[in-house]
Structures are given as structure tokens and as C-alpha cells.
N, C-alpha and C positions, 0 to 999 in steps of 0.2 A: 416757425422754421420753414424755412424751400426745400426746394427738392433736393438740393444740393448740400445745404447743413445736415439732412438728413443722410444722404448717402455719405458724406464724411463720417457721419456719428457711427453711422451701420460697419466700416469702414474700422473706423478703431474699434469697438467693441468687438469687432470678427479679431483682429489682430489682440487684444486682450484676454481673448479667451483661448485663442492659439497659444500665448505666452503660459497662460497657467493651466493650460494642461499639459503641457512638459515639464511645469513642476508638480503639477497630478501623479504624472510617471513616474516622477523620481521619489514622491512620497509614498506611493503604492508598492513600489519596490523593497524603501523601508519597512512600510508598513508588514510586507509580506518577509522580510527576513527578521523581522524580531520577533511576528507571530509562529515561526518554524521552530525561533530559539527557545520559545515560551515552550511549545511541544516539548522540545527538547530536555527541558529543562530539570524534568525529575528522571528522566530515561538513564540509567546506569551506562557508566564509561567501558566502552569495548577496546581495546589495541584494536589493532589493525591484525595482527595474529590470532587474534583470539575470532574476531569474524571470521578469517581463514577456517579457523576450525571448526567455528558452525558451517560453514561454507561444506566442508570435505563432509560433517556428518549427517550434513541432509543429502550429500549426493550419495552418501555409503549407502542410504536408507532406502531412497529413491533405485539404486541399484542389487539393493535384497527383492525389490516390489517385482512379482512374476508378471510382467506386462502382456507377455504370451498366454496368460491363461483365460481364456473367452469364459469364465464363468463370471470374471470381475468386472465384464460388462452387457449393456444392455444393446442388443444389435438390429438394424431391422434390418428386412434384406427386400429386394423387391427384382424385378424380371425385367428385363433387358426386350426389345421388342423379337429378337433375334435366340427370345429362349433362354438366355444366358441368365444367372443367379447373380446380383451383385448386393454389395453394402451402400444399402441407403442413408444408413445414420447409425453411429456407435458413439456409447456414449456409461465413462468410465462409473461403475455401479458401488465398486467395493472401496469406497475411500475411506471411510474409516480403517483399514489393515494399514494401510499406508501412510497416512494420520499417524496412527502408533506405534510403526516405525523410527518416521522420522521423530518424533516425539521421546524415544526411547533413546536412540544417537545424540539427540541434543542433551538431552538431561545426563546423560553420562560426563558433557563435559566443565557440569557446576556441581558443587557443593551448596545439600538446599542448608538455610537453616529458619531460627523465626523471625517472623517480624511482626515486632510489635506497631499498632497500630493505634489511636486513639477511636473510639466508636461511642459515641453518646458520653463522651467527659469520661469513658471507663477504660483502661488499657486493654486490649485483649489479645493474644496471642493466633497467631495464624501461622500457618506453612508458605514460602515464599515460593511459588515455581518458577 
């Protein structure tokens, strides 16, 4: 081959691999929405109202949490060159109260019951939370 068969060949291969990767994109795309629907796919069905109302009872919960109260966190303070006390870094300590809060909000708005499960070919009964 010359110089010149080769720069054609270089020429289309650059232009065929341009082509398929725009159906790269498009298969990637796919690929990524049926892998979301896979996720999805044992995830129990919500309305759109019933989100609402997880919605409202983690904001109830989040709104019981004493956000004012400096023992729920960890503070460092450090000095200012002018003498002054300030907050160098705070950093929220108590999360578990707040955890079972919202946790407490949420469960109010399901009925648990069981579910059975299969575990080693044996059915066994469990709490659903």
C-alpha cells in the first residue's frame, strides 16, 4: 500500500468508528434504562400520594429534631487573630435520635405484616419493614 491507500483506509476506519459509536450511545442508553428497570423491578408500587406522605413524615420528624441544641453536635471553635472565638467545624453527633424519628413517622404510614420467604428450600417467616 502508498501513502495514500493508507491515509484513505485511516480515513474510513476514523469515520467507522465515529458511526458506531453513536450507536454505542444509543445502546448504552438502553442498556442503562432496562438496568434501572431491573432495580426496579421487585421495589413495591408507591402513588404518587403515598410518596407525598413519606414526603410530609420525614419532614414532621426532621421538624420534631432540636437542631438548636449544641449537645447533638460536635464543635470546634478556634480564635480569630483579632481575639475573637469562632466555629471552626461543627459536625451533627446525635443522629441516631433523628434516625428514629423519622423512622418512627414513616412506619406509621404502613401496615407491617409477614413475609414469607424461601431460605435453604425451607419457607420461613419474617417481619417486613
Amino acid at each position: 500500500m502508498n501513502e495514500m491507500d493508507l491515509k484513505t483506509k485511516i480515513e474510513g476506519l476514523e469515520k467507522a468508528i465515529a458511526e458506531h459509536k453513536d450507536f454505542a450511545g444509543t445502546y448504552e442508553s438502553d442498556l442503562a434504562k432496562v438496568k434501572q428497570e431491573l432495580k426496579d423491578y421487585n421495589k413495591p408500587e408507591l402513588t404518587s400520594s403515598q410518596l407525598d406522605d413519606i414526603q410530609e413524615a420525614v419532614e414532621s420528624a426532621i421538624d420534631k429534631y432540636d437542631f438548636s441544641d449544641t449537645g447533638n453536635f460536635d464543635i470546634e471553635y478556634g480564635i480569630e487573630y483579632d481575639g475573637r472565638v469562632h466555629c471552626e467545624s461543627h459536625e451533627i453527633s446525635s443522629t441516631y435520635e433523628l434516625v428514629e424519628m423519622i423512622t418512627e413517622e414513616v412506619h406509621k404510614l404502613f401496615k407491617e405484616v409477614l413475609d414469607t420467604t424461601e431460605d435453604d428450600n425451607h419457607p420461613v417467616e419474617k417481619l417486613q419493614n
